[in-house]
Legacy VTK file of the C-alpha trace (Angstrom):
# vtk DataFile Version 3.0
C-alpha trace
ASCII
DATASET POLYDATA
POINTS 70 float
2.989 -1.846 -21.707
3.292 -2.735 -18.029
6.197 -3.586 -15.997
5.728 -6.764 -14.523
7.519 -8.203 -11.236
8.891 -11.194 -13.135
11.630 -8.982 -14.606
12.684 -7.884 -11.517
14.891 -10.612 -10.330
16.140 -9.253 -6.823
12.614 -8.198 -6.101
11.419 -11.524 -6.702
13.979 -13.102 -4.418
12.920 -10.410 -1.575
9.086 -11.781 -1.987
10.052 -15.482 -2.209
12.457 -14.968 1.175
9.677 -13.317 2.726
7.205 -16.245 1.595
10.030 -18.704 3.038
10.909 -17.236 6.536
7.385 -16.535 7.220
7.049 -19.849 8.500
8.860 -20.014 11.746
11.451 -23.270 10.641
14.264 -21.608 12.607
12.035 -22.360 15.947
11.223 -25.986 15.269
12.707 -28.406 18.475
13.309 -25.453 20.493
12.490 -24.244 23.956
9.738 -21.705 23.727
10.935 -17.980 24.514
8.058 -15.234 24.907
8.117 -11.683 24.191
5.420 -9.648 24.965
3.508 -12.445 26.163
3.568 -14.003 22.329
5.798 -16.632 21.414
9.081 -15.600 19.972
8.016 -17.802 16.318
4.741 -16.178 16.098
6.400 -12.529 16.246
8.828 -14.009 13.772
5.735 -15.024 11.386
3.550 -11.992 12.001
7.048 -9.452 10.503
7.381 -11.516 7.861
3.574 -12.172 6.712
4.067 -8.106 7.142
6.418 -7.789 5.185
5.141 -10.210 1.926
1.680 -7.571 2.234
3.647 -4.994 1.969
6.003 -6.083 -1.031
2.684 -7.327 -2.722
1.357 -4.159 -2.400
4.351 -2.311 -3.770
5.025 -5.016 -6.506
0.094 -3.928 -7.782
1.329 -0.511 -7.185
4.574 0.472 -8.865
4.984 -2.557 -10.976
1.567 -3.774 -12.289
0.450 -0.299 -13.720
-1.996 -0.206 -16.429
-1.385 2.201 -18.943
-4.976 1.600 -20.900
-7.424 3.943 -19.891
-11.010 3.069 -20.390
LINES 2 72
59 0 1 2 3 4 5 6 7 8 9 10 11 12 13 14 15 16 17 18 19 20 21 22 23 24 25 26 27 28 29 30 31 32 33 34 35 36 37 38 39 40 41 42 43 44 45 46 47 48 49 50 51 52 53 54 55 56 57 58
11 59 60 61 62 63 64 65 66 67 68 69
């Protein structure tokens, strides 16, 4: 039987926050700040869009394992 993401409730939270902050609300109406040359909302987006990959990729590695052989 595989272990699906949907019964893991706090991992489910971490993806949807991850899905939510990637787009950079928090910097709407504000002055625009640069670091590294980037804009400080597009750094914000880029760790976050990070971050979903990489809990998508943990949630088809450790969660979504298929115990049928062919």
């Amino acid at each position: 039987m595989t272990d699906e993401p949907l019964r893991h409730r706090r991992f489910m939270l971490l993806l949807a926050f991850c899905a939510v902050a990637s787009a950079p609300f928090p910097f709407a109406g504000r002055p625009l700040r640069l670091l590294g040359g980037l804009p400080l909302w597009l750094w914000w987006s880029l760790i976050f869009t990070a971050a979903l990959a990489f809990l998508c990729c943990v949630a088809l590695l450790r969660y979504w394992k298929d115990d049928a052989r062919d």
